[in-house]
C-alpha positions as CSV (number, residue, x, y, z in Angstrom):
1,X,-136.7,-224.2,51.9
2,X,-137.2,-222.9,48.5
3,X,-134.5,-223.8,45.4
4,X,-133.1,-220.7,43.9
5,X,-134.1,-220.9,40.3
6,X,-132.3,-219.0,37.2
7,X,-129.0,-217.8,37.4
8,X,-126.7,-216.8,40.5
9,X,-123.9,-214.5,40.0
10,X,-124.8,-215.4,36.2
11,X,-124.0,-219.3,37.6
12,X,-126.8,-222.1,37.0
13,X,-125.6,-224.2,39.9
14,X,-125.7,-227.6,39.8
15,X,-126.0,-228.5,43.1
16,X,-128.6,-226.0,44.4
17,X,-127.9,-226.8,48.1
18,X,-124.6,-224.9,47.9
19,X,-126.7,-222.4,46.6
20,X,-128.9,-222.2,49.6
21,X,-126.2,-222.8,51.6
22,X,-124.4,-219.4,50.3
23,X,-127.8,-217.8,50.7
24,X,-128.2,-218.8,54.6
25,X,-127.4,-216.6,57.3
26,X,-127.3,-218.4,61.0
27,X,-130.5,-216.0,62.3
28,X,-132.6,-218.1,59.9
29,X,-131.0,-221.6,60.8
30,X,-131.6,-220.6,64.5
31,X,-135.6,-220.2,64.1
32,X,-136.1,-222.7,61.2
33,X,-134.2,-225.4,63.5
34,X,-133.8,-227.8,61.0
35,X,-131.7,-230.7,60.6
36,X,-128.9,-230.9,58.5
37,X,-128.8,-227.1,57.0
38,X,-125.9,-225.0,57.2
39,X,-125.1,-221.4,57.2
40,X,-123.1,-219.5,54.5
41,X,-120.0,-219.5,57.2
42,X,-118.0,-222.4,55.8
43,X,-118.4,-221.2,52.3
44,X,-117.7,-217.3,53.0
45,X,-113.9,-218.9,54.2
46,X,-113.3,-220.6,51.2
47,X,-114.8,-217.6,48.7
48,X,-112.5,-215.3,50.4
49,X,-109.7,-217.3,49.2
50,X,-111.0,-217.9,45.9
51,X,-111.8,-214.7,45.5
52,X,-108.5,-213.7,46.7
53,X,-106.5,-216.1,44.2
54,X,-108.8,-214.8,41.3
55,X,-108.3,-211.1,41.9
56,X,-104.2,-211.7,41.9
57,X,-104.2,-212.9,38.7
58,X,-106.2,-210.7,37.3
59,X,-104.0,-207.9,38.7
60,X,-100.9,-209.3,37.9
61,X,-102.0,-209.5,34.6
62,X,-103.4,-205.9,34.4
63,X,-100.7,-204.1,35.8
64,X,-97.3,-206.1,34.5
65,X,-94.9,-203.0,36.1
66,X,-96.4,-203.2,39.6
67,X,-94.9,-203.8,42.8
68,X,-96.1,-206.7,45.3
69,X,-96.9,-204.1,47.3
70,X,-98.5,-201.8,44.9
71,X,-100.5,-205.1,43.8
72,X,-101.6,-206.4,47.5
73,X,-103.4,-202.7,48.6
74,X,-104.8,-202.6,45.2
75,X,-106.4,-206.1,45.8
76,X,-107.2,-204.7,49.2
77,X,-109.4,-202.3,47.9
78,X,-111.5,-204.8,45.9
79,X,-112.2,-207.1,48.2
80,X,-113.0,-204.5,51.2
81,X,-116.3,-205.1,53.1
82,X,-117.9,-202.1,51.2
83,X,-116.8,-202.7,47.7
84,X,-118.5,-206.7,47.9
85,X,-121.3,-205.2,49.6
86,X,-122.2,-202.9,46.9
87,X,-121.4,-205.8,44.4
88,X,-123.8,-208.0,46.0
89,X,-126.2,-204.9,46.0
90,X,-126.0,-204.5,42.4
91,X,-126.4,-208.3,41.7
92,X,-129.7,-208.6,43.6
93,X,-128.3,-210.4,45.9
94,X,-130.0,-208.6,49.1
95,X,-133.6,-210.1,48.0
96,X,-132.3,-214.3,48.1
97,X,-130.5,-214.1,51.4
98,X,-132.4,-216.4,54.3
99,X,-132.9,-214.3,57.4
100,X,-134.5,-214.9,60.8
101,X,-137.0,-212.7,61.4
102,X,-135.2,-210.6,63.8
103,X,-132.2,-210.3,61.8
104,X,-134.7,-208.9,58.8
105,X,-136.6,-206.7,61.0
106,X,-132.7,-205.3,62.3
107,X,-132.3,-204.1,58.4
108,X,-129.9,-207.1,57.5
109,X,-130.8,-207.1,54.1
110,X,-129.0,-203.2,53.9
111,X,-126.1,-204.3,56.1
112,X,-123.0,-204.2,54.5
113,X,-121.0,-207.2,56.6
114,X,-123.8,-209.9,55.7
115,X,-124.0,-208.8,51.9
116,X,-120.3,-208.7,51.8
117,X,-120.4,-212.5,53.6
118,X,-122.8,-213.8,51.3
119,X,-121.3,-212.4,48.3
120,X,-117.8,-214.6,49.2
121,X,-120.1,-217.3,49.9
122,X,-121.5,-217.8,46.9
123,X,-117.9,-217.4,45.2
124,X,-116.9,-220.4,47.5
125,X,-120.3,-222.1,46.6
126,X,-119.5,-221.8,42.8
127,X,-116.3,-223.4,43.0
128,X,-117.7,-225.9,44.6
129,X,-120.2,-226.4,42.1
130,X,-118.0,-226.5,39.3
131,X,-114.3,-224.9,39.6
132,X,-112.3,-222.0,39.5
133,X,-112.6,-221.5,35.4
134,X,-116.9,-221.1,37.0
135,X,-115.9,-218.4,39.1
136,X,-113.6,-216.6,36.7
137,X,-116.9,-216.6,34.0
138,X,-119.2,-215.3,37.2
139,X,-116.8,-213.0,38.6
140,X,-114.7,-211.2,36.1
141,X,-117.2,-209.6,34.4
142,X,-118.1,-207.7,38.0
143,X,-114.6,-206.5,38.3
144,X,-113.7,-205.4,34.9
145,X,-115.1,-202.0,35.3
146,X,-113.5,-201.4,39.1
147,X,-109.7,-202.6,36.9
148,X,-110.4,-200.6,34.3
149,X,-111.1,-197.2,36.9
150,X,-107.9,-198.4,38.6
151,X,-106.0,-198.5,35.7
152,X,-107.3,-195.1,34.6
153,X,-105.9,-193.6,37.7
154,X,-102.8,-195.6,38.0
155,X,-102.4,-193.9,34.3
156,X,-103.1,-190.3,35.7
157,X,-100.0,-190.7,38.5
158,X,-97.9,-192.6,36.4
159,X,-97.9,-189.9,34.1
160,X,-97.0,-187.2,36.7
161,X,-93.6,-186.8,36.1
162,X,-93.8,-186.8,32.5
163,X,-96.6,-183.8,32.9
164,X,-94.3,-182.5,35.0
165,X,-91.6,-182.4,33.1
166,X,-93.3,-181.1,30.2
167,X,-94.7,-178.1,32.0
168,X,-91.5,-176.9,33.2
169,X,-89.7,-177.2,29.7
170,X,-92.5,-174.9,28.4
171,X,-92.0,-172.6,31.2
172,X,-87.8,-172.9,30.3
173,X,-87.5,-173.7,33.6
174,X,-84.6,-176.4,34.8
175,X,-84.8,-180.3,35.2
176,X,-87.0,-181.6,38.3
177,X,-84.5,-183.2,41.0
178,X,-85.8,-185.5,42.7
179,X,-84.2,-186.8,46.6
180,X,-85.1,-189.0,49.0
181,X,-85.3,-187.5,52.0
182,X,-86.7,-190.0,54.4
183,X,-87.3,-193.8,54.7
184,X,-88.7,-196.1,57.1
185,X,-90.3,-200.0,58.0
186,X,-88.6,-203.3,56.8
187,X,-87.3,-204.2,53.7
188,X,-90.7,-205.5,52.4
189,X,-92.4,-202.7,53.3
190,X,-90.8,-199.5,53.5
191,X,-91.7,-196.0,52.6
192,X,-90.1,-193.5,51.4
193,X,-90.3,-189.8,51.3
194,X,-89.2,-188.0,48.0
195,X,-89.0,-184.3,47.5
196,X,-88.8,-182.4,44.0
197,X,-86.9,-179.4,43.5
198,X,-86.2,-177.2,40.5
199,X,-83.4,-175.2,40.8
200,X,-83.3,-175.4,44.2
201,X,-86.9,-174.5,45.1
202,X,-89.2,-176.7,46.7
203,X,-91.9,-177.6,44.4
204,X,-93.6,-180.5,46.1
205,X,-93.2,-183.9,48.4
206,X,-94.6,-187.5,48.3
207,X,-94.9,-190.9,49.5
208,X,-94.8,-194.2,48.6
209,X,-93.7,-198.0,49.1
210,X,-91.0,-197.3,46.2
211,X,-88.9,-195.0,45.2
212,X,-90.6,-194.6,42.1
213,X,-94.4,-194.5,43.5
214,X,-93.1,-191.6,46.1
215,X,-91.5,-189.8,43.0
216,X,-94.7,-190.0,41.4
217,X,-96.6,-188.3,44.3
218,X,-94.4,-185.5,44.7
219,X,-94.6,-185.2,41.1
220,X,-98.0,-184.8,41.5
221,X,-98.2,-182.7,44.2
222,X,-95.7,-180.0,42.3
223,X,-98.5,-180.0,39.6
224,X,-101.2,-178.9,42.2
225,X,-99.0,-176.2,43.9
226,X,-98.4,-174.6,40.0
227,X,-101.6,-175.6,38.6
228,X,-102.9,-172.2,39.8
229,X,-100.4,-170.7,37.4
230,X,-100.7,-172.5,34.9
């Protein structure tokens, strides 16, 4: 089996067996029947939690006046099956992986679950190789654009209210009132359901896992309903 050569991930591994390792799906271990060769399996467990760990900090550091929960479905969202496949996509990733021949005529190099697989492989394979401070170099770069489009939009509803408040000051309308008018789920992850009035007409209703996030979206959704008349 070939060495990978150059970079990985922007990573010169060390220990180019990890490498391959990261690179191998079983289909190709199952025709090649070699000894001693292993699949990416081992290593996707341990990216995953790398790549978890790495991802936490970087959003706790990002977003200083989030919620746990607000913080664990952002982190959701980067590390879904789609986002690390089209990460792996865009890293040329799809050309390196080892496939049987089956799995490569069944379009494996296109399907999202293997490139999302290898992907946290070769996050586990570069810790591995040489530590988390490895990965962080490899990795942040990758995600600095997707934190920077969250925080764009956690600006936009974060501003909501403030909008809103603006807009119905210029209008000399009353002060938004904002009530909780439903909640439900455990302690650690409840939702609420806020509406906002102005002088006592409905102007919109939201949700969210805090008071304040559910504020937010109703804010936002009073915005829509008078954006026509704006």
């Amino acid at each position: 089996m070939e060495q990978p050569r150059g970079k990985i991930l922007g990573h010169q591994f060390k220990n180019t067996a990890l490498a391959n390792q990261a690179l191998t799906h079983r289909s190709y271990l199952n025709e090649v029947r070699r000894g001693g060769l292993q699949d990416y399996q081992r290593l996707e467990f341990l990216g995953d939690a790398v790549l978890g760990l790495l991802l936490a900090d970087l959003l706790f550091q990002r977003f200083p006046g989030l919620s746990e929960g607000d913080l664990s479905r952002m982190r959701a969202t980067l590390v879904d099956q789609t986002r690390l496949a089209d990460l792996a996509s865009a890293c040329g990733l799809a050309d390196l992986i080892l496939l049987g021949k089956g799995a490569e005529q069944e379009g494996g190099r296109t399907n999202p679950s293997i490139l999302a697989d290898v992907f946290e492989a070769l996050v586990g394979a570069i810790f591995c190789d040489a530590g988390l401070i490895a990965v962080q170099q490899a990795v942040t770069p990758l995600y600095l654009p997707l934190l920077s489009e969250l925080e764009q939009l956690q600006a936009l509803v974060a501003d909501a209210k403030s909008k809103l408040q603006e807009l119905l000051a210029a209008r000399k309308q009353g002060a938004p009132q904002y009530t909780v008018t439903h909640q439900e789920g455990p302690d650690h992850d409840r939702l609420f359901a806020v509406t906002v009035t102005v002088d006592g007409q409905l102007l919109g209703c939201g949700y969210g896992r805090t008071k304040k996030a559910a504020q937010q979206a109703a804010a936002e959704a009073a915005l829509q309903q008078m954006s026509p008349q704006v």
